[in-house]
KETI-252814 format. One record per residue (C-alpha): x, y, z; residue in one letter. Coordinates in Angstrom, 2 decimals. Layout:
{{X,Y,Z},"A"}
...
//
This chain:
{{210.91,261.02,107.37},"X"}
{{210.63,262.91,111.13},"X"}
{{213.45,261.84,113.36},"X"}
{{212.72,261.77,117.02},"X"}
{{209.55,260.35,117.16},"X"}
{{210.24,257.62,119.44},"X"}
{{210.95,259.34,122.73},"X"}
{{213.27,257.56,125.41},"X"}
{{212.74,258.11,129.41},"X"}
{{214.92,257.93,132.21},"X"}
{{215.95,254.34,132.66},"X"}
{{216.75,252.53,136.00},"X"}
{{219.69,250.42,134.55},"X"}
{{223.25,249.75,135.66},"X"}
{{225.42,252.13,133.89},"X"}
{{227.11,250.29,130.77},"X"}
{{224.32,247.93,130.68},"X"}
{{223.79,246.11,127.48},"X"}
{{220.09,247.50,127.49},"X"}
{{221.26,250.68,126.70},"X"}
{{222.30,249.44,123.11},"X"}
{{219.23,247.36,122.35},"X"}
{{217.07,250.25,123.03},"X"}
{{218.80,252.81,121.09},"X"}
{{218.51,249.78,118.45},"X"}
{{214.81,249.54,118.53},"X"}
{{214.39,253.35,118.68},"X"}
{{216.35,253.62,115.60},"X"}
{{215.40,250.51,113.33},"X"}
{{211.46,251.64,114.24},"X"}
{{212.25,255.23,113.50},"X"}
{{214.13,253.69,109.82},"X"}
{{210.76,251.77,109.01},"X"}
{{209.05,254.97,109.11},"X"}
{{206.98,253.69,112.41},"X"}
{{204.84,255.79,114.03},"X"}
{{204.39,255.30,117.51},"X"}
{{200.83,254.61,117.99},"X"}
{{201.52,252.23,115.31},"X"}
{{203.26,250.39,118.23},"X"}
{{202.86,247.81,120.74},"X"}
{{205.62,247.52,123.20},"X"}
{{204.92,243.97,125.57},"X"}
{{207.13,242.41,127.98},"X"}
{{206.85,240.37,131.28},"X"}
{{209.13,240.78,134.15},"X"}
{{212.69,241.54,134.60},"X"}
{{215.21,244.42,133.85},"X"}
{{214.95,244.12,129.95},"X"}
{{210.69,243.95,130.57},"X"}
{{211.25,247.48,131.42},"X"}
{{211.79,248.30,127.75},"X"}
{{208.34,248.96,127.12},"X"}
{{208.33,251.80,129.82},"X"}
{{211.39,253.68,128.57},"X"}
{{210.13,254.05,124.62},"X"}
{{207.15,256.40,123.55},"X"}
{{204.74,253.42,121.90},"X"}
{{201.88,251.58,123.04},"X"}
{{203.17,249.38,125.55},"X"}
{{201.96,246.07,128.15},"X"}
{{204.20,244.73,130.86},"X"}
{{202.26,241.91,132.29},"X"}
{{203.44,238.70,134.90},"X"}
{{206.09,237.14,134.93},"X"}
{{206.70,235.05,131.66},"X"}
{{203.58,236.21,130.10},"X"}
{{203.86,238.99,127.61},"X"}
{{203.85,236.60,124.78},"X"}
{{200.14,235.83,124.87},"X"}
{{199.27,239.55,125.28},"X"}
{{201.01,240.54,122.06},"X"}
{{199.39,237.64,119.98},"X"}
{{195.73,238.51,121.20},"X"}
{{196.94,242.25,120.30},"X"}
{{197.88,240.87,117.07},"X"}
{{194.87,238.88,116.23},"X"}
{{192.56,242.01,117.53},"X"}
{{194.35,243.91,115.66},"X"}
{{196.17,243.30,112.46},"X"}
{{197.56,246.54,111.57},"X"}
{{199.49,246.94,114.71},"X"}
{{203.05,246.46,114.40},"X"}
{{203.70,243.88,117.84},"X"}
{{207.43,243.87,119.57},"X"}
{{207.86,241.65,122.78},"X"}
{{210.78,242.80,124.23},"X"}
{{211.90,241.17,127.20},"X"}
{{214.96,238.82,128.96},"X"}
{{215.85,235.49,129.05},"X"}
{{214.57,233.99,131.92},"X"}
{{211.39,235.91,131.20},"X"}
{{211.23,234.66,127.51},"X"}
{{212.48,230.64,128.23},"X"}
{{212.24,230.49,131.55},"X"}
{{208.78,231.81,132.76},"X"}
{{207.74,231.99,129.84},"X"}
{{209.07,228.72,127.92},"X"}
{{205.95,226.89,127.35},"X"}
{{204.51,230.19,125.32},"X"}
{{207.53,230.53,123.52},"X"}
{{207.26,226.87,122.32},"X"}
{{203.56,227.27,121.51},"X"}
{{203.78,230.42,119.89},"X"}
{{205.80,229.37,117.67},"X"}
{{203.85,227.02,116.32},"X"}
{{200.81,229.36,115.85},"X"}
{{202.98,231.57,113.77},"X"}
{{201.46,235.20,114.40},"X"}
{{203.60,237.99,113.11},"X"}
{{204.55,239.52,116.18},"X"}
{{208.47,240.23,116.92},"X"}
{{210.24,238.76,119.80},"X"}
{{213.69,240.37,121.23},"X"}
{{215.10,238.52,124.03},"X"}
{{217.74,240.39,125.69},"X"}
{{220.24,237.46,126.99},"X"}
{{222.31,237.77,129.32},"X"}
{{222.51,234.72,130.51},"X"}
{{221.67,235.55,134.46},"X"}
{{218.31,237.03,136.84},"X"}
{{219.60,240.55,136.63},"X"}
{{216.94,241.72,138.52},"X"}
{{216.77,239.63,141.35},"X"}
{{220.43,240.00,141.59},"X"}
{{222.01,237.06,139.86},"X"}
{{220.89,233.82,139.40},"X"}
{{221.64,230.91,136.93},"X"}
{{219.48,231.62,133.81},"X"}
{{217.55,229.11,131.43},"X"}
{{220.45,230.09,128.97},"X"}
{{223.83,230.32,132.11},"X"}
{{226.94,228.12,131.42},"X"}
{{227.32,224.70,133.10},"X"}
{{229.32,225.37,136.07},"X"}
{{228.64,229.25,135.80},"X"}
{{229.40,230.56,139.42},"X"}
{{226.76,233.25,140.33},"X"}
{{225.85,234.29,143.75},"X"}
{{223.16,231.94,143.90},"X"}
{{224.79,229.10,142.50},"X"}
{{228.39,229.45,144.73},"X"}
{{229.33,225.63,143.36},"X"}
{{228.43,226.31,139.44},"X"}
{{225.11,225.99,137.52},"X"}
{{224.57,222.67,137.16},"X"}
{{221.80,222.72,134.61},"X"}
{{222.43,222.46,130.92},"X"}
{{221.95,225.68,129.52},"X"}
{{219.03,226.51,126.95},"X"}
{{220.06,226.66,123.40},"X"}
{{217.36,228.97,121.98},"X"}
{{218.12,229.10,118.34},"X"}
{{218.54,225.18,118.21},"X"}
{{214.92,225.16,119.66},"X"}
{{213.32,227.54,118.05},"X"}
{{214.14,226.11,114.45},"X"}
{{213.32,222.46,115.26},"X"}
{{209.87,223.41,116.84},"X"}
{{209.61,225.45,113.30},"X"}
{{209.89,229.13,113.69},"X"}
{{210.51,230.93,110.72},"X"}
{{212.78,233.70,111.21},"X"}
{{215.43,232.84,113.55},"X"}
{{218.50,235.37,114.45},"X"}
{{220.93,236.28,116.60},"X"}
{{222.73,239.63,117.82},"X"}
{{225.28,241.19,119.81},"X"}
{{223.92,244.63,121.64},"X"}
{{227.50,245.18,120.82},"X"}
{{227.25,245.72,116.98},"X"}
{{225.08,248.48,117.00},"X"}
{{224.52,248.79,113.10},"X"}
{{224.21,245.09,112.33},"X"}
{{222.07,244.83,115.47},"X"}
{{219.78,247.59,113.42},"X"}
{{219.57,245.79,110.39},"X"}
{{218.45,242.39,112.00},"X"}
{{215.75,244.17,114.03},"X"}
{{214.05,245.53,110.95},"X"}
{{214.32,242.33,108.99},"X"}
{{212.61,240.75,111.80},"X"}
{{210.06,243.19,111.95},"X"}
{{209.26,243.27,108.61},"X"}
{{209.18,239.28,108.67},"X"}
{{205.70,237.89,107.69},"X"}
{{205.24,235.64,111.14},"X"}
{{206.87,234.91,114.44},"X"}
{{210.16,235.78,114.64},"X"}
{{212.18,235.24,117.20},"X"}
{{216.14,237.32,117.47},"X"}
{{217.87,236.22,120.20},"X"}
{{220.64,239.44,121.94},"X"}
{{223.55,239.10,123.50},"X"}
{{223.72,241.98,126.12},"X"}
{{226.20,241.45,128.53},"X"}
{{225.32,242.32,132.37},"X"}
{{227.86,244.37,133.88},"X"}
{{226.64,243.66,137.30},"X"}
{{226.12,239.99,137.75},"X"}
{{227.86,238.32,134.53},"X"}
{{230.93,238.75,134.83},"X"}
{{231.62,235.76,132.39},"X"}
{{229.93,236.94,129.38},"X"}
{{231.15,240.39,129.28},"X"}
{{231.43,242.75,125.73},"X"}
{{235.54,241.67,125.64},"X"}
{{233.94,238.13,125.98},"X"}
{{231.41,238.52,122.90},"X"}
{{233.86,240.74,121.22},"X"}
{{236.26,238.17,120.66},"X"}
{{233.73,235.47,119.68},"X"}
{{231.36,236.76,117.72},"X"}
{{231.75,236.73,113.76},"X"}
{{229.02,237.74,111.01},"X"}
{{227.37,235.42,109.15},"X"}
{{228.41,236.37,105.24},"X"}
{{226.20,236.48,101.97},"X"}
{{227.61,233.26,101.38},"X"}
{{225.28,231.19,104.21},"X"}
{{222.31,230.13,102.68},"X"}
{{219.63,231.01,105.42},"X"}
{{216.64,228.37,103.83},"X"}
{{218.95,225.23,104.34},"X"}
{{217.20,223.78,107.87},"X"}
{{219.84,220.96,108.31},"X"}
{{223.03,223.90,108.13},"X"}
{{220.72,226.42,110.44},"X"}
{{220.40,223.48,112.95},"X"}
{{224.18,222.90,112.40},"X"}
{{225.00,226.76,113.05},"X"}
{{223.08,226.95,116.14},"X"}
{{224.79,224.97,117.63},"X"}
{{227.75,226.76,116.89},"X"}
{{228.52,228.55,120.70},"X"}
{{232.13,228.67,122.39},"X"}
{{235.27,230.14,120.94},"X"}
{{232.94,231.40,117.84},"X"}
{{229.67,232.22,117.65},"X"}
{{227.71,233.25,114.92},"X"}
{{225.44,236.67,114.44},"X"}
{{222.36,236.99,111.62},"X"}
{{219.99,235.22,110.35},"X"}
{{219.90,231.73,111.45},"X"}
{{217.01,230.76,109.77},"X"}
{{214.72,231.79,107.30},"X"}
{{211.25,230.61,105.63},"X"}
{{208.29,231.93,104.23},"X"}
{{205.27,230.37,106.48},"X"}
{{201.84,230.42,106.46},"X"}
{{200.94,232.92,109.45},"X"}
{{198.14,232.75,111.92},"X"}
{{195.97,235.00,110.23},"X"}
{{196.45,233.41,106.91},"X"}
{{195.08,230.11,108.15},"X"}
{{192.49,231.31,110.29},"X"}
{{189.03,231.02,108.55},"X"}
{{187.79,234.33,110.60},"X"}
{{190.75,236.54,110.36},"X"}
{{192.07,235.36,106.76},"X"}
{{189.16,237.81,105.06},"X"}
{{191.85,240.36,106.26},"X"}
{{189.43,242.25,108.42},"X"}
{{190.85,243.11,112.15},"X"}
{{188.66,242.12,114.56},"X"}
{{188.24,245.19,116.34},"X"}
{{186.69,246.43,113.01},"X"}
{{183.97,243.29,112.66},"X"}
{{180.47,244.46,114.06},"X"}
{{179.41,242.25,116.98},"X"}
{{175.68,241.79,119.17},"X"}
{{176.63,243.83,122.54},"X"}
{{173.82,242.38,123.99},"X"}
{{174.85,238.79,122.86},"X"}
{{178.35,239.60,124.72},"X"}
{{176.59,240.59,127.80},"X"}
{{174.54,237.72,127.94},"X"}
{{178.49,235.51,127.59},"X"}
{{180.01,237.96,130.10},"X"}
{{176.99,237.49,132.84},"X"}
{{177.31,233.52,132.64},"X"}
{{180.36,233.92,134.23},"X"}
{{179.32,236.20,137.18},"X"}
//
């Protein structure tokens, strides 16, 4: 297998960002699976981890704010054989972008979503995130956050996602591993990161995770739904990394009565002049 073959770029992060990690991550799980990248699509929305996309050599969409889920599933559906990564924050993935998250879940393409979290707006300079602490002091917020934060595994599971996970950009070899299981995941799946921001977090910093975080062992059975649920929910002095959550679902494709012939649609022969006709009643 070639090494190398997915190129990184200058980046415009704060040095010591937990960015850094995740995409040396990607590069290498990708790289692992024997990816090539035009093999690759690369989506995100808006926000310092949506730059991703722009610092990797794959195929790549950055779109609005909130909305690079719905460009990777119609990239999906088009085409089948692509191998689709949305890679993006927090308050792009369940802020923004909450309602597609919830709804994408239940259509169940196989696309891969990375959500950097780091639990504030590092690009507009610090605000409260969907996922922020109660009482979380940020620049913004000079009194505390005074929403209750997002639990995004606990969601994800209950509204039926199949492949749940979290990660710490700080355990760069289990961080690996999860990546290509999720990748390789038949279906949605969803692997939540903890990457601290060294700029406006200064809560949930790498001591912070460092001390909490523990490694889910063979022993956890990752099919039991009621212990997942239970786990998830696990978040303070300890909080656990891995698989959450695991199931073998029927995907998108599978149940569709177009795409589950296993053609792409990019390679079904259409009318161009019945298209036309479509296109011009909207003119």
């Amino acid at each position: 297998m070639s090494k190398n073959k997915f190129s990184t770029y200058e980046t415009a992060w704060c040095p010591g960002c937990g960015n850094f990690s995740i995409l040396e991550c990607l590069k290498r799980a990708l790289e692992e699976l024997d990816k090539d990248p035009y093999e690759v699509l690369m989506a995100a929305g808006i926000g310092q981890a949506a730059k991703t996309p722009q610092y990797i050599s794959a195929n790549s969409f950055c779109g609005l704010h909130g909305r690079s889920l719905p460009a990777a599933v119609a990239a999906k559906i088009a085409n089948k054989n692509l191998t689709v990564i949305v890679d993006t924050g927090d308050g792009d993935s369940y802020g923004e972008g909450g309602n597609h998250f919830i709804h994408n879940i239940r259509r169940n393409v196989d696309i891969t979503h990375f959500v950097h979290d780091n639990q504030i707006y590092g690009l507009t300079k610090g605000q409260a995130s969907p996922t922020s602490s109660e009482g979380q002091i940020t620049g913004v917020q000079p009194t505390g956050n005074i929403n209750t934060p997002l639990n995004p595994m606990l969601l994800a599971i209950s509204a039926g996602a199949g492949f749940v996970a979290r990660a710490f950009s700080g355990d760069k070899e289990h961080l690996v591993s999860i990546m290509k299981q999720a990748i390789l995941y038949k279906g949605y799946a969803l692997v939540d990161i903890l990457q601290p921001c060294v700029s406006f977090n200064k809560v949930n910093t790498f001591a912070y995770y460092s001390k909490r975080v523990y490694r889910l062992d063979e022993s956890y059975d990752t099919s039991n739904k009621i212990n997942a649920l239970e786990k998830s929910m696990e978040y303070g002095d300890k909080i656990p990394i891995g698989v959450i959550y695991q199931e073998q679902k029927r995907t998108f494709h599978e149940k569709n009565i177009v795409l589950s012939s296993g053609e792409s649609l990019i390679d079904i022969p259409y009318n161009i002049n019945f298209v036309q006709k479509i296109i011009e009643e909207f003119i």
